[in-house]
C-alpha positions in Angstrom: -30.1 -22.4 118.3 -30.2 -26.1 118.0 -31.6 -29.0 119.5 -31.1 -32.5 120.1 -34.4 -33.9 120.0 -33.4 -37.7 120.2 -32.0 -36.6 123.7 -33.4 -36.1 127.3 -31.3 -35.1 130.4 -34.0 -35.7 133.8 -33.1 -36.1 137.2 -36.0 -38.0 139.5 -36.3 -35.4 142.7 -38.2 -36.4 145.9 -38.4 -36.8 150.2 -37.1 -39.9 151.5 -38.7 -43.0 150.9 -40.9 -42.3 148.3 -38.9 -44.6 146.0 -36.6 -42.7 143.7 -34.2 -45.5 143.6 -37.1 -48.7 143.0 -38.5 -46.4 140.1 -35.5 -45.8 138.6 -34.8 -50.1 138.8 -38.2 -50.1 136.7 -37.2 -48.1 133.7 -33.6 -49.4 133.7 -35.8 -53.0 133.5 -38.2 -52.6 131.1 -35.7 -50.2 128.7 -34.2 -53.7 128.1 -30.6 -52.5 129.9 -30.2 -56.1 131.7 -30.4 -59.3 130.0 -33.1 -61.8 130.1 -31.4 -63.7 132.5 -29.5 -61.4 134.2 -29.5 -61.1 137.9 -30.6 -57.4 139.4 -30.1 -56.6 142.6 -32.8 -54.6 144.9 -32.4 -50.7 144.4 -29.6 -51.0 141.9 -28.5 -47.4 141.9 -27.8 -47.7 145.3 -24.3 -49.0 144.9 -22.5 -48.2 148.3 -22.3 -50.2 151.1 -23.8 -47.4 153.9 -26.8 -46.7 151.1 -27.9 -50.1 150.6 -27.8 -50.7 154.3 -29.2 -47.5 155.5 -32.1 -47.8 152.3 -31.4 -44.5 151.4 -29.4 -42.5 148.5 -26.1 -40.5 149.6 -24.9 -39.6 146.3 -26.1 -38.7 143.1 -25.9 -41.1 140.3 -26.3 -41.5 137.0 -27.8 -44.2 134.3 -29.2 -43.9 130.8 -31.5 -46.0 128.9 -32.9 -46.1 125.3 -36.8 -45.8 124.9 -37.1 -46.1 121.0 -34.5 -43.7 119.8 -34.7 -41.2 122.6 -31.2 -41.5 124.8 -33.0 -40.8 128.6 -30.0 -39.7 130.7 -31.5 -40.3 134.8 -30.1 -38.7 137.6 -31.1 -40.6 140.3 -30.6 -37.6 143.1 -30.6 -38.1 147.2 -33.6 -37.6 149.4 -32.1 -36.2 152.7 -31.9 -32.7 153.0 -28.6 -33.3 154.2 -27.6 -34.2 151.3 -29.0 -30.9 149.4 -25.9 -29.4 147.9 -26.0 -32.8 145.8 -29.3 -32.1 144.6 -28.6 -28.8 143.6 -25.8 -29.4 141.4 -27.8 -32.0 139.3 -30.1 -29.9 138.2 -27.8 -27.7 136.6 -27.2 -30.7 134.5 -30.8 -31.8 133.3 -33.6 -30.0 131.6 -36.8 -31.5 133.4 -37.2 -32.9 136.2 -39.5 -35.7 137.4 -40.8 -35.3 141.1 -41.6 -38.3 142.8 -44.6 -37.8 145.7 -45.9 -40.9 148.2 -49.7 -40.9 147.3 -50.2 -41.9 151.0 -47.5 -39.5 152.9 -48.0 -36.1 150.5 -45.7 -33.6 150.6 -43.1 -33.7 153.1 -40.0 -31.7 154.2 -38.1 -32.5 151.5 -40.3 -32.5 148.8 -40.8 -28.8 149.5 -36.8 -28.5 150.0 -36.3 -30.0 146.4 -38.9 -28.6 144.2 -38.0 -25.1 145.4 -34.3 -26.0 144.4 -35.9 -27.4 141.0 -38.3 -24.3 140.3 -35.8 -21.4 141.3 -33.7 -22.7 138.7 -36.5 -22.4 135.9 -37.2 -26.3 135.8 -40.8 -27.2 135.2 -41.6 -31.1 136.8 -43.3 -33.9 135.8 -45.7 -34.9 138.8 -45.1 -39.3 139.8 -47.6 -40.0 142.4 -46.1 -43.1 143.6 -47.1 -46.2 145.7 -50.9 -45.7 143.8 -51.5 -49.2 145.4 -50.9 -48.0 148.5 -53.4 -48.7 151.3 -54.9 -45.7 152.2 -53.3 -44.3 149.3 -55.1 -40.3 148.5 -53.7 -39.0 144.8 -56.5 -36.5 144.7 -55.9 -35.2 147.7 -52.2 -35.0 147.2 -52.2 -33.3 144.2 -54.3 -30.4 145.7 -51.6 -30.2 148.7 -49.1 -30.0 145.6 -50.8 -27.1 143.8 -51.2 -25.4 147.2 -47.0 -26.1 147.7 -46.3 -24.9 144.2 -48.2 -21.5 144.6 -46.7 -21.0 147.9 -43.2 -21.0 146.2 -43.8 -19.2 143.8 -44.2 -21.1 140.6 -45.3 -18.9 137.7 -48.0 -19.7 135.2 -46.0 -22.7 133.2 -45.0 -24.7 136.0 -48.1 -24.8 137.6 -49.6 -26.4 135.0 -48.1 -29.7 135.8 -48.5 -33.0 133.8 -49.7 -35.9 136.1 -48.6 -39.4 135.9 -49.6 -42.6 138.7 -47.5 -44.9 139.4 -46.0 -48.0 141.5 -42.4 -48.5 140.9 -42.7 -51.7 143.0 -44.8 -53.0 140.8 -43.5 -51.8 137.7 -46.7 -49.9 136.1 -47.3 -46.3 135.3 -51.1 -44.6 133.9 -52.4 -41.5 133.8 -55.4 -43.0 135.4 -55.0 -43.0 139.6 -57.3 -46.3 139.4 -54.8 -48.7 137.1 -53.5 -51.4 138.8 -51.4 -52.9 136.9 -49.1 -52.3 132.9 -46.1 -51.2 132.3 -43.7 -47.5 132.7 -44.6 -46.5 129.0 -46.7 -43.8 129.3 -44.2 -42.5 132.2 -41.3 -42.5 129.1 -44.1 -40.8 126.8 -44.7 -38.1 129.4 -40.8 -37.7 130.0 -40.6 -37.1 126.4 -43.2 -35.1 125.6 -42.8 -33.0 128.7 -39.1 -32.9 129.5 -37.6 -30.3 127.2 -34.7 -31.6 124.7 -31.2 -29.9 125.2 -31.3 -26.5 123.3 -27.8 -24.8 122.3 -24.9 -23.9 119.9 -23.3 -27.1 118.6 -20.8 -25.4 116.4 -19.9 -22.7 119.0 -16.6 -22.7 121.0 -16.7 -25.4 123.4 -18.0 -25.7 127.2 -18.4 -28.1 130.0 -19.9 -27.4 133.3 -18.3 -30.1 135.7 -21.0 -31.0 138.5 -19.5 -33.9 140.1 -16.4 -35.3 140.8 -15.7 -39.1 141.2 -12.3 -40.7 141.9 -10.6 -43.8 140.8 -7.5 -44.9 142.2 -6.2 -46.2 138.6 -7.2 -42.6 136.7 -7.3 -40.3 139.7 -10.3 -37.6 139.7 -13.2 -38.2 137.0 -15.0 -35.5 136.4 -18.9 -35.4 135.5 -20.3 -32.6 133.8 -22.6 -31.7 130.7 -21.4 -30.4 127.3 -23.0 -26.7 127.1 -22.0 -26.0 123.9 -19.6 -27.2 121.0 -18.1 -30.8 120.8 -15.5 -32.2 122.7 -13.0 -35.0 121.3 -10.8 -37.4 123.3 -7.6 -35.5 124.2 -8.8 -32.5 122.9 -6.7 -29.6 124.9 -9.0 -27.2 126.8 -8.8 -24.3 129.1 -10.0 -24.7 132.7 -11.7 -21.4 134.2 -11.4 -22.2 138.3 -13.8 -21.5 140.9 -11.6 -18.2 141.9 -11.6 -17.0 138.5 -7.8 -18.2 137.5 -6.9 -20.4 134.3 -4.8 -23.5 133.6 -4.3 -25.2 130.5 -5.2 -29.2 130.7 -5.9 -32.1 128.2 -8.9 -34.2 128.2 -7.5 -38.0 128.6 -10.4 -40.7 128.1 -14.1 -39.3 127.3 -17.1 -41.4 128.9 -21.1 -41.2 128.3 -23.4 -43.1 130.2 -25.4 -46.2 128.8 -27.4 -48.1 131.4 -25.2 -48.3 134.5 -21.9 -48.4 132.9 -19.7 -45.5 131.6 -19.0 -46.7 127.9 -15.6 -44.8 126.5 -16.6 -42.4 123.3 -14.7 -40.4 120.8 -16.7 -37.6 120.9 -19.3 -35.9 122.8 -21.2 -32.8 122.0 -23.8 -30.2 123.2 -26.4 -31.9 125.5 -24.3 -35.0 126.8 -23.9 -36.2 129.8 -19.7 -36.8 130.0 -17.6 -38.2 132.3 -14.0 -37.1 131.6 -10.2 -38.1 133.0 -7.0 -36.4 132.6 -7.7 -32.9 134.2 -5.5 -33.5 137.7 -7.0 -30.6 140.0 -10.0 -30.5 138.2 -12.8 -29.2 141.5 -17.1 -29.2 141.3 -18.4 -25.7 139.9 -15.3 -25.3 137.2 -15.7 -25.0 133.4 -13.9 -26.1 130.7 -13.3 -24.5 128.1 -11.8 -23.8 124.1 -8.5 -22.2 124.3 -9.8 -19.5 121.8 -12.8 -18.5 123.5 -12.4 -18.9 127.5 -15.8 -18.3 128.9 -16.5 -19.2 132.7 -20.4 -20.4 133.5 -22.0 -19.4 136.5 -21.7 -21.8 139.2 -25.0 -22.8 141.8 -24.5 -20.9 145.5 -24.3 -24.5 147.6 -25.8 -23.3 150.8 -23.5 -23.1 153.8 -23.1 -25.7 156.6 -25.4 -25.7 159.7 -23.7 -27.9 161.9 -19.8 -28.4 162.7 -18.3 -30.7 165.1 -14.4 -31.3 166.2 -12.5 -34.4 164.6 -9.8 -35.4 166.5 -6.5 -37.5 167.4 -7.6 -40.8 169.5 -5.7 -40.2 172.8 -7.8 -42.7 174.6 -5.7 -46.2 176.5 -6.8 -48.0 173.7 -5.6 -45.4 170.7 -3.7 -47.3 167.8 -4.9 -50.9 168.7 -7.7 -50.9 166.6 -7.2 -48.5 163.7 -5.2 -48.5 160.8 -4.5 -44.5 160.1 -4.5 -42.9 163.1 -2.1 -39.8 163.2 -3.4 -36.2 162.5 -1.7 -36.2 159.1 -3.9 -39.0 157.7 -6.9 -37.2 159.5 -6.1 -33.9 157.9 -5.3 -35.5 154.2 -8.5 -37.6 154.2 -10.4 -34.8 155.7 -9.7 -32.5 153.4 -9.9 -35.0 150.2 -13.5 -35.6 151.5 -14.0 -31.7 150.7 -13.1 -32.2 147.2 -16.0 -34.1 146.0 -18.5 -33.3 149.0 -19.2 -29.6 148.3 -21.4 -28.7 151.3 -18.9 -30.0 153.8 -16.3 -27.5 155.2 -12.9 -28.0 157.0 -11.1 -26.2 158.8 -7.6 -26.9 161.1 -7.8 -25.2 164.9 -5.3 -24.1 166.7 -4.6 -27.8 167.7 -2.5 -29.8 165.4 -4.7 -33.1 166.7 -8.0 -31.4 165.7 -9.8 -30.3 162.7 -13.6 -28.8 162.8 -15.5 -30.2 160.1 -18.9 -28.4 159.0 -21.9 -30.0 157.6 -25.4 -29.7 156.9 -26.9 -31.7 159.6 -25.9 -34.9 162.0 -26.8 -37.5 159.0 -24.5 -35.7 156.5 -21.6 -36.0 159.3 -22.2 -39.1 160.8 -21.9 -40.7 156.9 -18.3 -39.4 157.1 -17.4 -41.2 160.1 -19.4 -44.3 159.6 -17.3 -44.4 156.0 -13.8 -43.2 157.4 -15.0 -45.5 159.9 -14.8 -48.6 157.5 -12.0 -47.4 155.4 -9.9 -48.1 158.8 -9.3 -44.5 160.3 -9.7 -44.1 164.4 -10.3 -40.7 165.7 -12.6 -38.9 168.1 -15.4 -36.5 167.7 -16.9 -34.1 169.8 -20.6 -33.3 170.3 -22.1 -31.6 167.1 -22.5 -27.9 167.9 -24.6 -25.0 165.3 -23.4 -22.8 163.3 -24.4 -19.2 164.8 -24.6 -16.0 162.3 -24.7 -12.9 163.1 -27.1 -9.7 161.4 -25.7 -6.3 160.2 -26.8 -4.9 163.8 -24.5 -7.3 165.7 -27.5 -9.8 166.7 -27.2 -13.9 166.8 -28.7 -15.8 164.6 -29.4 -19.2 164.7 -30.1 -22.5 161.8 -34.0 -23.1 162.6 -35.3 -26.5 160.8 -39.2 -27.1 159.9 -40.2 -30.4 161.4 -43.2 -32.3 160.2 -44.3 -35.0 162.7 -47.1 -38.3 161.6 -48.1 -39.4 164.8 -51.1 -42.0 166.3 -53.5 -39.0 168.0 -53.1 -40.6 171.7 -49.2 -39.2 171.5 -49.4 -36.0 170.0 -49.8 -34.4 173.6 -46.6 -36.0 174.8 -44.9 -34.7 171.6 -46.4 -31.0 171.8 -45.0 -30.4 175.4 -41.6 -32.3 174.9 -40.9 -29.8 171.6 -42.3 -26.9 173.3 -39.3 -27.1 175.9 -37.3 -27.1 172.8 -38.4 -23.5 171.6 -40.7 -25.1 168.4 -43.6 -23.3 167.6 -46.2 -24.9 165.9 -47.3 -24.5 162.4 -49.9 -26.5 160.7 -51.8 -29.2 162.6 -54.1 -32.3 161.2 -55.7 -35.2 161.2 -55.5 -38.3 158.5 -57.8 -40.5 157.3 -56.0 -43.2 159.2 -56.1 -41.7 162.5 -52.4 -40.2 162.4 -52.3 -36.5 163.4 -49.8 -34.5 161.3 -47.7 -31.7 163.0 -45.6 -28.7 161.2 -43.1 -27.1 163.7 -40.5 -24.5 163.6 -37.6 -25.4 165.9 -34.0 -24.7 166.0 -31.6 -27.1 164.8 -30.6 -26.9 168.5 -33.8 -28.3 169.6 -33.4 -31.2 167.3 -30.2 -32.1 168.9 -31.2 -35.4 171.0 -34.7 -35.7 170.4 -34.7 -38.4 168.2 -34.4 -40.8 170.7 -36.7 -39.3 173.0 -39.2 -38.7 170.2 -39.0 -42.6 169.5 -39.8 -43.2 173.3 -42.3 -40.6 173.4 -44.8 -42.3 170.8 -43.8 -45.9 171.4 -41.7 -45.9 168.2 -44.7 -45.3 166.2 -44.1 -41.7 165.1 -42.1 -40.4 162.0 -40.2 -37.4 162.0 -38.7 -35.5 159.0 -37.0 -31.7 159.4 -35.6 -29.7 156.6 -32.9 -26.4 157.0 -35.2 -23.2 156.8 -33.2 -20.3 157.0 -31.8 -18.4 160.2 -33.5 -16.4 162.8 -32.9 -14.4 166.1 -31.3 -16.7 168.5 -34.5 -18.3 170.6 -32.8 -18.8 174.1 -31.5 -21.6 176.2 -32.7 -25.2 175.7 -32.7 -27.2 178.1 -30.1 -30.1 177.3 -29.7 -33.7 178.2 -31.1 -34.1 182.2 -29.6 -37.6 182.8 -26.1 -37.9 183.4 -23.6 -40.7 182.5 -22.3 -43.7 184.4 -18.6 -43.7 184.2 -16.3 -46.6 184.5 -14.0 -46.3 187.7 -10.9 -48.4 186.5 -9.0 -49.8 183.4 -9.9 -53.9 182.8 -12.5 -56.2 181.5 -16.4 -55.9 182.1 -17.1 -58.9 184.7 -20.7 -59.9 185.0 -21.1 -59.4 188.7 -19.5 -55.6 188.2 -21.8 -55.1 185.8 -24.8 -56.9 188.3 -23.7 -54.9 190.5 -24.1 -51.7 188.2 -27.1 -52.3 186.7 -29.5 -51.3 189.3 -27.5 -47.4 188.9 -28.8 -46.8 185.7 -28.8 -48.5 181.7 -25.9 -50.2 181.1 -24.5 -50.0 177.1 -21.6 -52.5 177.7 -22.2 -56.4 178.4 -19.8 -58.8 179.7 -15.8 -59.7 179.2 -15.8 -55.9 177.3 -11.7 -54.1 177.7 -13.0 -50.7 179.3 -11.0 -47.7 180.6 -11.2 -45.6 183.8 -13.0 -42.1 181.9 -15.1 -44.5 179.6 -19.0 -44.3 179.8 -20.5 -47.3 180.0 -24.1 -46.8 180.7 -26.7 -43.8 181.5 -27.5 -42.4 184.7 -31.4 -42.1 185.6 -29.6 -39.0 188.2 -28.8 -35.4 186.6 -24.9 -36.6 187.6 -22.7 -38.6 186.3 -22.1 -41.2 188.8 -18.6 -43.1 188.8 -19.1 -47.7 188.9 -16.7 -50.4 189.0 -17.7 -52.6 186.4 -14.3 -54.6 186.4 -15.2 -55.7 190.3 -14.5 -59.5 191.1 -16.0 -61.6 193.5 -13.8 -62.4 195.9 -13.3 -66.0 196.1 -13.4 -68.0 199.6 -14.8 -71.3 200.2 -17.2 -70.4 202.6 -20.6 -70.9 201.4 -23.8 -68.9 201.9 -27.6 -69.6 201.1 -28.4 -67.0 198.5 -25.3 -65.4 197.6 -24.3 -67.8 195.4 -27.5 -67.5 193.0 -27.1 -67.3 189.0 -26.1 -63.6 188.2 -29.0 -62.0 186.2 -27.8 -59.5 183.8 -30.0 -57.2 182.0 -29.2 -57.2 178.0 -27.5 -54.0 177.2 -28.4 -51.0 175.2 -25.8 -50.7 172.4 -26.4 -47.3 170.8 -25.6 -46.7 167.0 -23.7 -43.6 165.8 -26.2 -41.4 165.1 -27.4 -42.5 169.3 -23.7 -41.3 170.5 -23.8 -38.2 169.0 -26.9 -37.6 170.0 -26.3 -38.4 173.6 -22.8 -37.0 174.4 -22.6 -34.0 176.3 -20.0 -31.6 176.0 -17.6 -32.7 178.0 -17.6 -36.3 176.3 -16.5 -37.8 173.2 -17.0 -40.5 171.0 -14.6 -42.8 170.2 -14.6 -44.2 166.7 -12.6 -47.0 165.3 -13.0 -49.9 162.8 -14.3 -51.8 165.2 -15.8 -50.0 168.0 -17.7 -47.0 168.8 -17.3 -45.6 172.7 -18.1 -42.9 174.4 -15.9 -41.3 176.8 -15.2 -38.1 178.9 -12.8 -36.0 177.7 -11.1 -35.5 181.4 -10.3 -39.5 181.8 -8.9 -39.1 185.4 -12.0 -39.1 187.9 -9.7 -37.5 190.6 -9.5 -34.5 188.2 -13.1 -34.1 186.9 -13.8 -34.0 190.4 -11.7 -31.1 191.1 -12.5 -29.2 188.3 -16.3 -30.0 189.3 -15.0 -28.8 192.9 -13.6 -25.6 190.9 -17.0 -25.0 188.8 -18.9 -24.5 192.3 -16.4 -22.5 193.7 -16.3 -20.2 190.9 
């Protein structure tokens, strides 16, 4: 067996926000990857668009610096549980992993979603308390909720005797003593490599690669990302493919890639241990191996766990389809659709017995919404329905349902509020706290129906001074009805523009989400309704102009700003018989019966019946 002891593979593992990405800025920094004089953006890693706005990670990605003569490959891996089937694939890749914990917040949903990922497959972590110089800031303390988390998943003897390092990757300094305040990330490289096992394997054996990642360039076509398990590989040596459903095909590797600092650098040569980035193998798919022609030997792949939550994608058939968008029809829905499948492995799709609709699965309402809000940009205009779970059912016939842990930080005076709003919802309560800093901390069990549409309401419910964070926990015995949304919607009456005195006119009715001079069609929601019905308004209505003249009528319209809800909001407040619009441009919400002379006859029908 050899190893490559001037080599580490580690990816940094952790819950949102407890800053992966500024950490990983830090070492790229003080390895000496950018010049003296070189301008860095914030959170480098973060190279897309939706993750630099949104301040969180989407995809995996990865960088390697140089400390001394070590090559330190970094996979810099998403926080977001729904974003989990990334995480797992990157740690088939590494041998250590490095997991990142807020010395203030602890251990949260995700932490405890990752680091079982990280010891089922064997790994042993490093421990980064991060944000040392936090106010309020409790490494002790955290550490003991830590050894208490690793016991509880059953981490045997090795792993839980975990090396320790502080740190503030704002500030750039790492110790192993929690009261240092300031220095530099060495002793976090010394701990990575004297804790972080080197690549072990044959590197005269018969070749293989174990692709975990697929990127796409529109020059090359599909790149695929992978780690060399054994042998060497040479630029456009020929190789073997073993696919996912155990068939063959011959391919040719075309260009060979390894990874120094944030570029991909093109190498002759790769062998056991590397990172690689490869081009050349057309239909090349995440999980597949490749492999010497003489000795074709498949690896195992990583079970990605299945989709909770699925939702319809369809056709725009609103007035307005086609104005707006650039791709439109159902067969540049369905090809982008199921290219988006490709290289995102815990999405499913799926066509229906409607040409115009395709139900896309996913592992929670973030993980979708990313795929609108980029399809979004890239032009497309569809609709999508209301977000709906993913039911199962048990050897004896019964439903079973997703069910999510939720861990709440609240200010004390709310948690009362928040205890009888989630126990409509069917969540049962777990663990229950109380912080230094006068912030309660709340564990619930709650299905991921009960999530649907609280976010909002959770927000309003502490004065937006709570923080919520759920994680998928496996399925149970279907918990009953939930009550859903109680208000209804205000629905526009007639095709036209917004005028301000419809909309003054409206106002008083409910919360309006359009403003003024805004093209609206008759079906179109335009506000909320206070009222358990949807109530029908005219928000086109003119004044009608005379010249008679009265005291009072003829006052300044007052118009109350109004709410514009993001796309996460819309999803969360359609019902089921609405939609949300999407196009470059605009996001609406609509019923999916436009014609209010027909919903009300099919309203008339539901009584009736």
């Amino acid at each position: 067996m050899d190893k490559r002891e001037n080599l580490r593979n580690v990816a940094i593992i952790a819950h949102v926000d407890h800053g992966k990405t500024t950490l990983v800025d830090q070492l790229l920094k003080q390895s000496g990857v950018f010049r003296a004089n070189e301008t860095v953006a914030e959170r480098v890693m973060d190279s897309g668009d939706l993750e630099r706005e949104r301040g969180i990670t989407i995809l995996a990605k990865n960088t390697a610096v140089m400390y001394g003569d070590t090559k330190i490959n970094i996979v810099d891996t998403p926080g977001h549980a729904d974003f989990g089937g990334e995480v797992e694939r990157i740690l088939l890749m590494v041998d250590g992993v490095v997991l990142l914990v807020d010395a203030f917040e602890g251990c949260m949903p995700q932490t405890r979603f990752v680091l079982k990922k990280a010891l089922g497959l064997g790994k042993k972590p490093l421990v980064v308390i991060n944000k040392i110089d936090r106010d309020g800031a409790r490494p002790a303390e955290v550490i003991d909720e830590l050894l208490d988390l690793f016991i509880e998943l059953g981490a045997d003897e090795d792993q839980l005797d975990f090396p320790v390092v502080y740190a503030s990757g704002r500030d750039g300094y790492s110790s192993l003593d929690p009261e240092a305040r300031s220095g530099d990330m060495k002793p976090l490289f010394e701990a990575i490599l004297k804790y972080v096992p080197a690549p072990e394997g044959d590197l005269d054996g018969p070749l293989q690669i174990l692709f975990s990642n697929i990127d796409y360039d529109d020059y090359t076509g599909r790149i695929g990302i992978g780690r060399v398990e054994r042998g060497r590989v040479k630029n456009g040596q020929a190789v073997t493919i073993c696919k996912t459903d155990g068939s063959t095909t011959h391919a040719r590797i075309g260009k060979l890639f390894q990874f120094e600092g944030l570029h991909r650098v093109e190498h002759d040569t790769a062998e056991m241990g590397d990172l690689i980035a490869v081009t050349g193998i057309p239909d090349l798919n995440i999980g597949e191996t490749a492999c010497d022609p003489e000795c074709v030997e498949a690896l195992p792949f990583v079970r990605i766990d299945e989709p909770t939550i699925s939702m319809l994608f369809m056709v725009n058939n609103s007035p307005f389809a086609g104005k707006e968008g650039k791709f439109v029809t159902s067969r540049n829905l369905r090809d982008r659709l199921f290219k988006e499948v490709e290289t995102n492995v815990s999405m499913r799709v799926r066509e229906t017995d409607s040409t115009d609709a395709f139900e896309v699965s996913g592992r929670g309402e973030l993980h979708l919404s990313i795929l609108i809000e980029t399809m979004r940009r890239q032009g497309f205009e569809f609709a999508v329905s209301r977000p709906q779970v993913i039911y199962k059912e048990d050897e004896n016939g019964n439903r079973l349902e997703p069910m999510e842990l939720l861990m709440i930080e609240v200010p004390e005076q709310y948690v009362g509020a928040v205890m009888e709003r989630l126990g409509s919802r069917k969540a049962e309560i777990v663990n229950m706290g109380t912080r230094d800093t006068g912030m309660s901390h709340l564990e619930f069990r709650i299905p991921s129906r009960g999530l649907m549409g609280y976010r909002q309401q959770f927000l309003s419910d502490t004065n937006g001074n709570g923080i919520m964070n759920s994680v998928f926990d496996g399925y149970e015995p279907y918990k009953g009805e939930i009550p859903q949304r109680t208000q209804g919607s205000l629905v526009c009456f007639e095709t036209g523009d917004t005028s301000s005195y419809g909309l003054f006119n409206a106002q008083d009715r409910g919360t309006l989400f359009v403003g003024a001079g805004v093209p609206v069609y008759e079906g179109m929601i335009v506000g909320e309704s206070p009222k358990s019905e949807d109530i029908s308004v005219n928000v086109c209505k003119k004044k009608h102009v005379t010249n008679m003249r009265a005291s009072g009528s003829d006052e300044a319209l007052r118009l109350t700003p109004p709410t514009v809800l993001s796309l996460e909001q819309s999803l969360e407040f359609i019902n089921d018989d609405e939609l949300v619009e999407v196009t470059p441009k605009n996001i609406r919400l609509r019923k999916i019966v436009l014609s209010h002379e027909q919903r009300m006859k099919q309203a008339a029908k539901k009584k009736q019946g």
